[in-house]
N, C-alpha and C positions, 0 to 999 in steps of 0.2 A: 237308439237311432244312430247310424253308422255317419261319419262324419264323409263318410266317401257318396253321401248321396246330395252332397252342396255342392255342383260345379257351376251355376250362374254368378258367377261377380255382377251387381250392382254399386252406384253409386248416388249416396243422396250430398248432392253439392249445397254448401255452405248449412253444414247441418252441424253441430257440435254433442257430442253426450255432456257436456255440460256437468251436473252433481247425479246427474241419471247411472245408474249400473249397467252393465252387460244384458241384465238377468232383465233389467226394467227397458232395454232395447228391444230383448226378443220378446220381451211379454206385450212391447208396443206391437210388433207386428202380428202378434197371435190374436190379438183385440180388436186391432184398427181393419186388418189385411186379412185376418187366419189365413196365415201364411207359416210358417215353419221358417225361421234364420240361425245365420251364424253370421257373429259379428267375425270382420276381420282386424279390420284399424281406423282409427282417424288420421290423416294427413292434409299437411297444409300444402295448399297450391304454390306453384313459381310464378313469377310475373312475367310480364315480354314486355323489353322494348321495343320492340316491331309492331305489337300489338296494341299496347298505351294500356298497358295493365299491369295493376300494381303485384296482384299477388297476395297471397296469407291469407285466401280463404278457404275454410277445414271444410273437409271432404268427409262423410264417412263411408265405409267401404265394410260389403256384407254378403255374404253368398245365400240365395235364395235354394230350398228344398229342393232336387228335380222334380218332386210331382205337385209340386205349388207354384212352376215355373208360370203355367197356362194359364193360371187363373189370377195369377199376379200381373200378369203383361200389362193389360190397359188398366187395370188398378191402382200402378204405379205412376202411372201419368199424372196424376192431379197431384202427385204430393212432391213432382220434379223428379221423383228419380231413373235411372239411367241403366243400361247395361253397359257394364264396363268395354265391351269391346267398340260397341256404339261411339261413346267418349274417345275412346284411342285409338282407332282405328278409322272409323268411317266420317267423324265429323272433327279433324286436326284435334282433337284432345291431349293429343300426347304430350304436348309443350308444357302443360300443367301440372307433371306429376316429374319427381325425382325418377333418373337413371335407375336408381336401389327398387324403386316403387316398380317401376316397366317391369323390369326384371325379373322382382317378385310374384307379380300376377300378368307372368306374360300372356300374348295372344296367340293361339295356337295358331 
């Protein structure tokens, strides 16, 4: 399986791996979703004072299969999670992620 076939960035907020593996992340989504992933990272959120938010809550961050995009769309709603450009783009997300992080998974 070619790694060039994950370009959906998702994001499940305030989610941590915790003692969980990589291996036991993708095996959650193959179980729960059959869905096909690739983790990317964990990261912790920034706060705002403008917004009265503290900040330092972990994100995880995963790219979904292309052809398990469709069938994961409304699937992924009950369990909170996100497509990353949604987040950064369409609904001020941006605020919540490190410069380094934007950059990394920029938005086309």
């Amino acid at each position: 399986m070619s790694d060039n076939n994950f370009n959906q960035l998702c994001v499940w907020p305030g989610t941590i791996l915790s003692d969980s593996t990589i291996e036991d992340f993708t095996n959650f989504f193959k179980n729960e979703f059959d869905v096909r992933i690739k983790f990317a990272e964990e990261v912790i959120t920034n706060g705002s004072i403008e917004r009265n938010e503290e900040g330092g809550r972990n994100d995880l961050l995963f790219y979904i299969h292309d052809d398990d995009v469709a069938k994961f769309a409304v699937k992924r709603l009950s369990a909170g999670i996100r497509w990353w450009e949604d987040v950064v783009s369409y609904n001020d997300g941006a605020y919540l992620y490190s410069q380094e992080i934007l950059d990394k998974y920029s938005v086309n």
